[in-house]
N, C-alpha and C positions, 0 to 999 in steps of 0.2 A: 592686561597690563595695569600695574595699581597707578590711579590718577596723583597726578601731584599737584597740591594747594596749596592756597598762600592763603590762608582764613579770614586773613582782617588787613587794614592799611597798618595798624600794629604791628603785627605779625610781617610785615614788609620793609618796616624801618627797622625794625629787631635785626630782621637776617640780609639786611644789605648789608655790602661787604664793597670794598673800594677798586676788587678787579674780577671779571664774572668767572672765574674758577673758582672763588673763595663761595662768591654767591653758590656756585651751583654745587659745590660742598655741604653748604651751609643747608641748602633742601632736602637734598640729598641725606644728609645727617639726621634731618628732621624728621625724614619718612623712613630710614632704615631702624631709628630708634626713638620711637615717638615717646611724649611723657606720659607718666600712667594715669593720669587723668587732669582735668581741664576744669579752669575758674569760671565755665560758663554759668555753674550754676550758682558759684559766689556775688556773680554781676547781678543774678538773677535776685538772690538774697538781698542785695544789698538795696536793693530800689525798693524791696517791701520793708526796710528794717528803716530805709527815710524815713519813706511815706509816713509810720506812725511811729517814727522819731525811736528806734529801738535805745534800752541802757544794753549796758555788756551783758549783763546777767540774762538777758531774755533774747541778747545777740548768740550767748555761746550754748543756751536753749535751743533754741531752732537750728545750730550745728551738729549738735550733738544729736538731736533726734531726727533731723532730715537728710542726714550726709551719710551715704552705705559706706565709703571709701575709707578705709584709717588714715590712709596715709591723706586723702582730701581732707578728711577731719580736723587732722592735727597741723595743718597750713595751714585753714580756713581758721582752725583758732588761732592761731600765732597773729593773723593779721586783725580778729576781731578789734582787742582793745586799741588799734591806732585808728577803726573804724568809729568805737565809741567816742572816740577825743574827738573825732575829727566833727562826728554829730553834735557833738555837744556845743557846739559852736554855731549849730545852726539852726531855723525857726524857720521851715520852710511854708515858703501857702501852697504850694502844691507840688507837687513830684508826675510828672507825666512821662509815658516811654516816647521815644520819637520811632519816627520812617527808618527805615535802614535806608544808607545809600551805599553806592557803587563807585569806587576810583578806577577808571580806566585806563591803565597803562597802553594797550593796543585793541585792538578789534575783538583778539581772542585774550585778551588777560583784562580780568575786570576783580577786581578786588574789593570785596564789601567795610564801607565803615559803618558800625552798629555800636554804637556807644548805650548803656543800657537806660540812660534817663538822661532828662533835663529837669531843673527845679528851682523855683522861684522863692529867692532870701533879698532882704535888702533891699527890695523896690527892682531888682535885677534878676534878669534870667543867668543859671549858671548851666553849663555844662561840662561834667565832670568827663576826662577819659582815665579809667582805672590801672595802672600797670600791677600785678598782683605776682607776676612771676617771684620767685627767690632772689637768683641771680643775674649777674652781667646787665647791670643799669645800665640803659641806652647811653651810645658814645655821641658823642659833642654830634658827628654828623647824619648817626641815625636821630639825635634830637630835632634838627634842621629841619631833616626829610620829614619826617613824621606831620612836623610845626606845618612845613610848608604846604603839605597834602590838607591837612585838614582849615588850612584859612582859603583855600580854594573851594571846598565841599560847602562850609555853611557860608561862605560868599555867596552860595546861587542858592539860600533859603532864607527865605527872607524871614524864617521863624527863629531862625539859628544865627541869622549874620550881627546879632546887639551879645549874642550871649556874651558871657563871662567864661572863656572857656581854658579849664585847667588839666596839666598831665597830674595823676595822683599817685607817684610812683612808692610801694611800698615793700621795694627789696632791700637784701642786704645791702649797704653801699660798698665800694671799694675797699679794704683795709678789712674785713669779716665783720663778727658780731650779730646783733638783733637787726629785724626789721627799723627799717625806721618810714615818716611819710616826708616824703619831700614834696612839697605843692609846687610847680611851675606855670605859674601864668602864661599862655601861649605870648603874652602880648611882649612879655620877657624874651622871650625865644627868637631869635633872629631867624627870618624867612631867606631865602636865596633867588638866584634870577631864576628867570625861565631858563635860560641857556645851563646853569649850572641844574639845575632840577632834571632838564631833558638827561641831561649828564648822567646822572645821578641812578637815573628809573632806567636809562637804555644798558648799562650796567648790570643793572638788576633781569630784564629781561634777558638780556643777552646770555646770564648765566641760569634762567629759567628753561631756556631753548635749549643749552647743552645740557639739563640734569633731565628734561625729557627726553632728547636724543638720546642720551644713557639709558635709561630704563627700558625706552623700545628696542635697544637695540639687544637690551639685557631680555625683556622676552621673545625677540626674535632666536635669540639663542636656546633659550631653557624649548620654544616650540620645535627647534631643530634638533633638541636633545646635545647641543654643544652646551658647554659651562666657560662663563669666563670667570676672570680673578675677582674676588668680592671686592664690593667698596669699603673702603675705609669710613670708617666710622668712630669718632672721638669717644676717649674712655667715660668722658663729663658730656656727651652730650644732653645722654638725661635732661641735665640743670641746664639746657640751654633757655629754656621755658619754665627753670626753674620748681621741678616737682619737691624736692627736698635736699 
């Protein structure tokens, strides 16, 4: 039976949905039509193109010759030059990767946050989270969710709890058009109670447990050699994550 993941606390505020059917659609979608490939390695880029402070020219160098994917290619350049603006702006003393950590929703659902650096400008430590997808900028209440998870996570590090830490969302916005970068200070971002958070995540679970129910119950069936009716699957989910 194919496992079903939630990748990142990202990837969790992305596909919350405000009643667990939509949630468990929403995975479901994910895993019947995944995107044809993943900005893992643009995070990756991006912490080496700080480090020694890349311009565009030597940012859309390293795409072009380390990137197999076209269609990665041609994203990965679309967002370089909001990456060179955004450097250009900055005189870092040092770029380091941090720990991965772990948001636990229950016992069995642990969700990793892996942001790909932190770096020091300004006498400040910053920590950047990158959104890189194309489309569907996070709604008013997966911004919350999101906000709210991650001032809990570097709250218990004491390496992370001074940072400066910002969403760096550089999809289309609403209305079409380019890329653009929107910078959100978390500290911008209104946090929720616990009561509304529990809310929020038991939601999320609750539609986690029906889209696994569905799939075991979808290989219980294909083991019996019965078929049921395919799941539905959105024409755009492609661009739910944004590929092109």
């Amino acid at each position: 039976m194919a496992k079903l993941k939630v990748p990142s606390a990202l990837h969790l505020s992305r596909l919350w949905r405000s009643d667990e059917l939509a949630v468990k659609k929403a995975l479901l979608d994910l895993m019947h039509s995944a995107p044809p490939f993943s900005y893992r390695q643009l995070l990756t880029m991006t912490r080496s193109m700080l480090a020694v402070k890349s311009d565009l020219h030597e940012m859309e160098q390293l795409i072009e010759g380390g990137v197999k994917s076209a269609l990665a290619r041609k994203c990965y350049l679309e967002i370089a030059p909001l990456l060179a603006d955004y450097f250009e702006l900055l005189d870092p003393s040092f770029v380091h990767e941090i720990t991965p950590k772990v948001y636990a929703l229950n016992r069995d659902l642990r969700v990793p946050f892996d942001p790909p650096m932190i770096y020091g400008a300004r006498g400040r430590v910053h920590l950047p989270i990158f959104v890189f997808w194309r489309k569907n900028p996070l709604s008013e209440d997966q911004q919350v969710l999101l906000a709210t998870m991650v001032h809990e996570l570097i709250s218990q590090d004491p390496d992370l709890d001074l940072a400066s830490t910002s969403i760096l969302d550089f999809s289309v916005q609403k209305g079409g058009g380019q890329r653009t970068l929107i910078q959100m200070p978390l500290a911008d971002i209104p946090t929720i109670s616990k009561a509304r958070r529990d809310e929020m995540l038991a939601v999320f679970v609750a539609g986690y447990e029906l889209a696994k129910k569905e799939l075991a119950e979808r290989a219980e069936a294909a083991g019996a050699g019965r078929s049921l009716p395919p799941a539905e699957v959105e024409s755009d989910q492609r661009d739910l994550f944004g590929d092109i």
